[in-house]
N, C-alpha and C positions, 0 to 999 in steps of 0.2 A: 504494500500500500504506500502511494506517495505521502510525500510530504502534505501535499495541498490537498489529497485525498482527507488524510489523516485531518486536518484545519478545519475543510467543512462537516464531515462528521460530527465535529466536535462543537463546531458553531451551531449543527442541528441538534444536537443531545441538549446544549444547554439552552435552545429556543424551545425544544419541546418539554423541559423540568421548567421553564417561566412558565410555561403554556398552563403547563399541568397545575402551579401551583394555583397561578390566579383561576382556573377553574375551579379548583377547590374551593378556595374564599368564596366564588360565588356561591356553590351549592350548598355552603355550612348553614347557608340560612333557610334551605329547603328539607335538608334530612329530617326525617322522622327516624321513632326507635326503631321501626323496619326495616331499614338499611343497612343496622348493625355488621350484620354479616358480611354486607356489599362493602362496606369500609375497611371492617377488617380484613378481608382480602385483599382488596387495593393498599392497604398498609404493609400488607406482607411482600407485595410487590416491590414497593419503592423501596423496604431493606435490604430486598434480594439484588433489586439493582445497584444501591448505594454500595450494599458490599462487592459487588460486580466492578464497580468504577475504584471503588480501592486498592483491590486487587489487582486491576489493570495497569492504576499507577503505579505499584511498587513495582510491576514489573518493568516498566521503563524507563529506559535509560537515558532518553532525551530531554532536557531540562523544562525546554519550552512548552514538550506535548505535555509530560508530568503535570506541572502548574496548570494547565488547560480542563486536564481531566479534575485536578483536585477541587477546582473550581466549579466545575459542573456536579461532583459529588456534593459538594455543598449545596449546591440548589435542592439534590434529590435528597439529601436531612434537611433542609429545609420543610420538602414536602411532606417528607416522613412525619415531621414532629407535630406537623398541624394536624396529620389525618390520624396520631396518638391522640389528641386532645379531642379532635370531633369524637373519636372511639370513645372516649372516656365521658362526654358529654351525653352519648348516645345511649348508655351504658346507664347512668343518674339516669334518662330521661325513662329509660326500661322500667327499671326500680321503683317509679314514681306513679307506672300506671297503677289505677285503681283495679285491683280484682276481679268487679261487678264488668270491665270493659274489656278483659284478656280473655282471648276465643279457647285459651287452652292454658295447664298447669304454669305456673314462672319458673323459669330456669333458675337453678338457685344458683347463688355467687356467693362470695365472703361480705357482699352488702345487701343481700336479701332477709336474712334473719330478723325481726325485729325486736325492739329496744324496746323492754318495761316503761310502760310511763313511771313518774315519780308516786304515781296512787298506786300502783298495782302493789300486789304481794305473792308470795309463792311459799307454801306450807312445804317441809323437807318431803315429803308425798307424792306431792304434785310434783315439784321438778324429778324425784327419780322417774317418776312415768311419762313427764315429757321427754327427757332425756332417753327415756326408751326406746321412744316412738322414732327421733329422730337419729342422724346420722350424721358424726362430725366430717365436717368442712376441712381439708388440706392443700393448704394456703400455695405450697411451692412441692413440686415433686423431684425425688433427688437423682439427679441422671446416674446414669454407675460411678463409679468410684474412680474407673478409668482416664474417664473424661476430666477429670480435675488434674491443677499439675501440681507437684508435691509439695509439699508446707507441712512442717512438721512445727509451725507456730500455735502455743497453747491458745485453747479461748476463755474464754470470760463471760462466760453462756449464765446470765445473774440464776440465781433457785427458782427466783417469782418467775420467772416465763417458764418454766420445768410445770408446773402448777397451776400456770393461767386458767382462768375457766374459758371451755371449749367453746370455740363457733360452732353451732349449731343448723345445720338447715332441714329442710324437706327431706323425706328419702326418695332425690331423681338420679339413680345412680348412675347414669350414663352422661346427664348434662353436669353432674356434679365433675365427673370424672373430666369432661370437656374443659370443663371453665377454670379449672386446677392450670393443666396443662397451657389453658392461652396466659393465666397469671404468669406462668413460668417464662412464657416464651416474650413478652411484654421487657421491654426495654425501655429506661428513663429516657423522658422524651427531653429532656436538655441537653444531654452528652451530644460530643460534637462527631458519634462514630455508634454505629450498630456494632456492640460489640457481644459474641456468641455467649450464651450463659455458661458455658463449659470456663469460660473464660473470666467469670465471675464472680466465682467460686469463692464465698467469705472468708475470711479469717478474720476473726476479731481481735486477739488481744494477746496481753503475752503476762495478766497477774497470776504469782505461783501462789495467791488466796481465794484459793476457788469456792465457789458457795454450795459445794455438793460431794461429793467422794465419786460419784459418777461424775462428774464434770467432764465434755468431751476435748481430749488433747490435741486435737487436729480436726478438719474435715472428715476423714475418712472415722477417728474418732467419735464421731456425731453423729453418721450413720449410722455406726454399733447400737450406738446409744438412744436412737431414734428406732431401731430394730429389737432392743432389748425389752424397751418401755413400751411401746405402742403409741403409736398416733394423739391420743389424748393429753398426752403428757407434752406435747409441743406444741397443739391447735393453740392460736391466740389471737383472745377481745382485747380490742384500743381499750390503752385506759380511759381517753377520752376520744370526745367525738372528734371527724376534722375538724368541722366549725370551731368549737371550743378550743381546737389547739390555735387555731387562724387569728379568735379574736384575740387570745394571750400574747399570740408575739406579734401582733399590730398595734397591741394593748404598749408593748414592750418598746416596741421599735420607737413610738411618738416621744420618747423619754430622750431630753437636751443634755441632761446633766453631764460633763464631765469627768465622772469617774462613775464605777460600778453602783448601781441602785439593786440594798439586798442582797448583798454580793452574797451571803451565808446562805441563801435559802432558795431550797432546792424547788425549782419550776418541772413540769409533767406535761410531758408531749403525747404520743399516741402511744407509748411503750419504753422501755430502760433505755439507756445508751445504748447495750450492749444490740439489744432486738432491734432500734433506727440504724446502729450500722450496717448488721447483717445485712438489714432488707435495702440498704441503699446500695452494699457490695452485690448483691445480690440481682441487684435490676428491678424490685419489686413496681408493680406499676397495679396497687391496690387502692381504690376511688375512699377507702371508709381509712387509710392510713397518713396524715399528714405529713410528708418524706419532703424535703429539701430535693436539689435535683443539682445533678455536676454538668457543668454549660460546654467546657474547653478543655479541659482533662479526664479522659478515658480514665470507667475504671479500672482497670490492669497496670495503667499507670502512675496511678496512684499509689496502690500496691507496692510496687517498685519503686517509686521514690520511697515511701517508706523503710522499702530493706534497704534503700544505701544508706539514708540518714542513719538507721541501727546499727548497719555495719560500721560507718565511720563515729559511731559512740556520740552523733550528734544527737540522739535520742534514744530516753531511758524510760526500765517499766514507772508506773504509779500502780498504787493499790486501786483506786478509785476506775481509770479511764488508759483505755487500751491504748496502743502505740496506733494503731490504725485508725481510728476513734480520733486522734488526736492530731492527727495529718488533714481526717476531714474537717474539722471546728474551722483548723486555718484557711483552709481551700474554700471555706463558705464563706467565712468573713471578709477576705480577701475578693471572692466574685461576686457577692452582692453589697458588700461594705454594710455586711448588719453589726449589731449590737451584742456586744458579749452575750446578756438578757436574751435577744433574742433566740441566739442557738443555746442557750440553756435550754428555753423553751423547746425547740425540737429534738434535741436530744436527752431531756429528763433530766437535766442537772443544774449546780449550781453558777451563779456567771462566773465565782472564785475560780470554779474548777475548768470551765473553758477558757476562760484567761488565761490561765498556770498553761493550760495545753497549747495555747494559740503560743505565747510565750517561746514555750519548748521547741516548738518548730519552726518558726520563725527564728532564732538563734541556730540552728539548724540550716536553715537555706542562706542563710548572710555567710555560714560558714561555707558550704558550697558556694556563694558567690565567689570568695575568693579565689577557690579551687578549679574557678571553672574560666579563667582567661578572661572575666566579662567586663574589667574593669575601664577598657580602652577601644570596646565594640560597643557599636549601638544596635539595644535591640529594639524591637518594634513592640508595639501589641498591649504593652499597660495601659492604656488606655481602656481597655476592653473591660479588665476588672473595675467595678463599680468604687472600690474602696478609692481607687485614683482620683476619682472627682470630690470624694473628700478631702483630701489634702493639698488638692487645686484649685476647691470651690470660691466663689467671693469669699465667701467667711474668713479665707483662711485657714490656714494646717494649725493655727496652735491648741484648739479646744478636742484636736483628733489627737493633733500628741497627745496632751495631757490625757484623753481618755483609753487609749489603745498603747501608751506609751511605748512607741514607735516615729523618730523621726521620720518623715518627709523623703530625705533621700534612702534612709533606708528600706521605707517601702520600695521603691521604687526599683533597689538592687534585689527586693525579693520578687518583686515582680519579674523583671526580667531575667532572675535566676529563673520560677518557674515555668515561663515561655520560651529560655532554652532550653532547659529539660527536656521540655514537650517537644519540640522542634528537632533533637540532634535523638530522642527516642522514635521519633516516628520517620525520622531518615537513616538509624543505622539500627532499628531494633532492640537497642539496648540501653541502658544507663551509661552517658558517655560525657564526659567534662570537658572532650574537644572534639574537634572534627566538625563533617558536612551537617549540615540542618535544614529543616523545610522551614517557610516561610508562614508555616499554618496559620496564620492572622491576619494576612493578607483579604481574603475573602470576605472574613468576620468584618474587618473594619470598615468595609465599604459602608 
């Protein structure tokens, strides 16, 4: 194939992912819950192609086609992410029909169950016979053991989620068993990459104070564990609703002050730390779970920035909040510029103890600044994390110093630490401190 073959292809690939998108936006205002289906297959489509066009550019060698294709991939996450959201919209709008107007039984989900009002009551009686009647809900199903790649990292799997009270639904055994499998296969629709659940694979933590003598030591550990107990002993209810988690750290976010408000006092998201990281390493993509969502950093690469920071002793355990757990805190403050408070709120803790973590890794990537030649290259792409326009805004950087106590410039070398990372990972596969990089923000900053 020519060169100029190769150009118009490519001019057509990315006229027909505009095509596609702004078709979309049009019809988001026509779907009904009917279409469900007809979405989520067209969703399944544009991941297959998106991962089609990634594939393609690691295979080439040409600098110019590369950048051409990665650019068109982008349009086609683009359209991925939107036709996730219709899905998810379409999904609530399911849930919402009235009974008396569904021609046949409801497909149950992990948001079909319903919720006691505050009047109701249940005699120890009555729930065992309800609980008889029904059939627990399993949120994620665990591919072999195969498919995962080795981590021999401990977890931190808290007791209370060993013990949660079970989701419950209908007994449809076949749509139950359907609807399991699309949760599993559902991918966070901000990540900048469809990345395979194999490849998702949690690890949570690394405290040797575990809250169980079963506590599982690995992945494949957790399987045992998930095989030994049964199914019941892992189903898990949000502690709270999303709404209730939505208005707490909105509640949070509108907070001016300066320094930590509350810093002692532990805030309650949809579930522990330890169950919001899983399910965000995890890909979880549950409408009744309030999950943060990673915009520019895959997570695999996450992961992996985590073990060189460990390895190079820039990060150590805590009793309280896992190493991986603590990589995410800063990855979310940094991409949306929330408030310590805030990601308390999401991940069930105190704002002390997201500080202390945001802290620990952040001291972490300046140390990798050094390490990584960045001192005399300009890189691109802060702009992109939200937190920048904090310390660029009119206001002024000093009221973000004093509250995130973090200079101004030194954001800025953590930023561009983490945008190489991303960049010299996604052009040599590995954790690499020099060498070739892609330009991956390129796209984004348009």
């Amino acid at each position: 194939m020519s060169t100029r073959t190769i150009s118009g292809t490519l001019r057509e690939l990315r006229s027909l992912a505009e095509l596609t998108k702004a078709s979309v936006a049009n019809l988001e205002a026509l779907l009904r819950p009917s279409a469900l289906a007809q979405v989520t297959s067209t969703k399944r489509l544009m991941r297959d192609a998106h991962q089609d066009l990634e594939r393609l550019q690691n295979q080439t060698s040409e600098k110019e086609v590369a950048t051409s294709i990665r650019e068109v991939a982008v349009e086609a996450w683009k359209v991925y992410q939107r036709l996730v959201k219709i899905e998810e919209k379409l999904r609530r709008a399911v849930k919402q029909v009235p009974a008396s107007d569904a021609p046949s039984p409801p497909i149950p989900t992990s948001h079909s169950h319903r919720q006691p009002t505050k009047g109701e009551s249940f005699t120890t009686s009555e729930r065992s016979h309800e609980r008889a009647s029904q059939k627990l809900y399993q949120l994620w199903d665990w591919p072999d053991s195969q498919q995962y790649e080795p981590d021999d990292t401990p977890w931190n799997l808290e007791t209370e989620l060993y013990h949660a009270q079970p989701i419950q639904v209908t007994d449809y055994t076949n749509t139950a068993s359907s609807s399991s499998q699309e949760t599993t296969e559902s991918v966070a629709s901000a990540c900048t990459s469809v990345i395979k659940f194999e490849e998702q694979s949690a690890e949570l933590g690394q405290s040797s104070e575990m809250g169980s003598a079963d506590s599982p030591g690995s992945v494949n550990g957790l399987r045992l564990l998930y095989a030994k107990h049964g199914l019941e002993n892992f189903a898990f209810k949000p502690v709270r609703t999303r709404e209730e988690v939505e208005s707490s750290y909105t509640e949070e976010e509108m907070f001016m002050r300066s320094s930590l408000y509350d810093a002692d006092r532990k805030r309650e998201g949809s579930g522990s730390g330890d169950f919001v990281t899983y399910a965000i390493l995890a890909g979880t993509d549950d409408g009744q779970l309030c999950l943060p969502r990673l915009r520019y950093i895959k997570i695999h690469e996450v992961k992996r920035l985590k073990d060189y920071l460990v390895r190079e002793r820039h990060l150590r355990r805590s009793r309280e909040v896992s190493r991986i757990e603590k990589v995410l805190h800063l990855m979310f403050a940094l991409q949306e510029g929330w408030r310590m408070e805030t990601i308390a709120v999401l991940f069930s803790r105190t704002p002390q103890q997201v500080d202390a973590a945001c802290h620990d890794v952040f001291e972490g990537l300046l140390a990798m600044h050094g390490q990584s030649g960045l001192e005399h290259q300009q890189v691109g792409g802060h702009e992109l994390w939200k937190i920048w326009a904090k310390f660029t805004g009119e206001g002024g950087s000093d009221r973000w110093e004093q509250y995130y106590g973090w200079t101004r410039q030194d954001v800025l070398k953590v930023l561009e630490t983490v945008n190489m990372y991303i960049a010299r990972y996604r052009q040599q596969g590995k954790v690499a401190l020099e060498g070739g990089f892609q330009h991956w923000w390129r796209p984004f900053a348009r």
